[in-house]
N, C-alpha and C positions, 0 to 999 in steps of 0.2 A: 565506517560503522554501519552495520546493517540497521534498516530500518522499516519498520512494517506501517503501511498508514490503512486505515480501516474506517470507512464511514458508510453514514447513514445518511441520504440526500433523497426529498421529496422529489422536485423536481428532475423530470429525466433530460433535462438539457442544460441542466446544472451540475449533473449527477457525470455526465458525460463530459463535460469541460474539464471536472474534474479528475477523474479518468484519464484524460486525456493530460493533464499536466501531470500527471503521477508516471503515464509513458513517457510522455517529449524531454523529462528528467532524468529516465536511466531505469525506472523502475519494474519491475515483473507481476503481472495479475498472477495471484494465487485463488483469489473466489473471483466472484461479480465485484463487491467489494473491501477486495483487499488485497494489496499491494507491498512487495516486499523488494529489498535492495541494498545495494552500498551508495551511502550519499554521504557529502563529507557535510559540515557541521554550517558552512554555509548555505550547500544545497537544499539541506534540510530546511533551514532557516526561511529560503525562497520558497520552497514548496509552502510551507505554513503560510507564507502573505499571502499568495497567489490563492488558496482554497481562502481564507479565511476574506479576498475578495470578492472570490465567488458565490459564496454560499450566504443562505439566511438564514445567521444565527439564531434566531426565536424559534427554527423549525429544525435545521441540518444539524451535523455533527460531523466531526471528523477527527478522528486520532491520529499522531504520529508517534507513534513508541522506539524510540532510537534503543536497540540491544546487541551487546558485546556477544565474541563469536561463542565463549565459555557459554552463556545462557541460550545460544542459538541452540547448542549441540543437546541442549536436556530439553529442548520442543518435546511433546508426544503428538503424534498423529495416530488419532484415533478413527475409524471407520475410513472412510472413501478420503477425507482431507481434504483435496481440492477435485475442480472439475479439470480432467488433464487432457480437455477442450482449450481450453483459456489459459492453460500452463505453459509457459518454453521448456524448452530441455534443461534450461542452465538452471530454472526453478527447480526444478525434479532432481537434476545433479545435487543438488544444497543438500534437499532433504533423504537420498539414497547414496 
C-alpha cells in the first residue's frame, strides 16, 4: 500500500531522526517534509511507534495517510510539486 507521512517537527534533530526512519524504511522524500512509499501494514504500524517515540507530542505532528494505487492516480500536481533536488527517479516515475 502506498503511503505518504507528512509532518511538522520543531526541533531539527528530531525533525531529522525522523527523516531518517522514514528513509532506513523504504520510503522516498517528496518535499522537506514529506515522504511517500509502499510499506506493508506492519511497516507502517512500525514507522508510527518509532515517530510517535521521537517526537513531542504537545508541539510535533506527524501524519501517515496509507492510500490505494486508484486514489494515487487522481493526485493533481499543481505548480512545481516537489523539489526534484530531494526527489529520486522512482518518485518522479510514480508521478510521470
Amino acid at each position: 500500500m502506498l503511503v505518504w507521512v507528512v509532518y511538522d517537527i520543531v526541533e531539527n534533530k528530531i525533525r531529522k531522526k525522523v527523516s531518517d526512519s522514514c528513509k532506513n524504511i523504504g520510503l522516498y522524500r517528496v518535499q522537506k517534509s514529506v515522504f511517500l512509499g509502499e510499506l506493508n501494514a506492519n511497516k507502517r504500524d512500525s514507522l508510527a511507534l518509532q515517530c510517535e517515540e521521537l517526537i513531542d507530542a504537545d508541539v510535533d505532528s506527524v501524519y501517515i495517510f496509507p492510500m490505494d494505487e486508484q486514489s494515487f492516480k487522481q493526485v493533481k500536481l499543481i505548480g512545481q510539486a516537489f523539489n526534484k533536488d530531494l526527489v529520486s527517479d522512482e518518485v518522479i516515475t510514480m508521478f510521470f
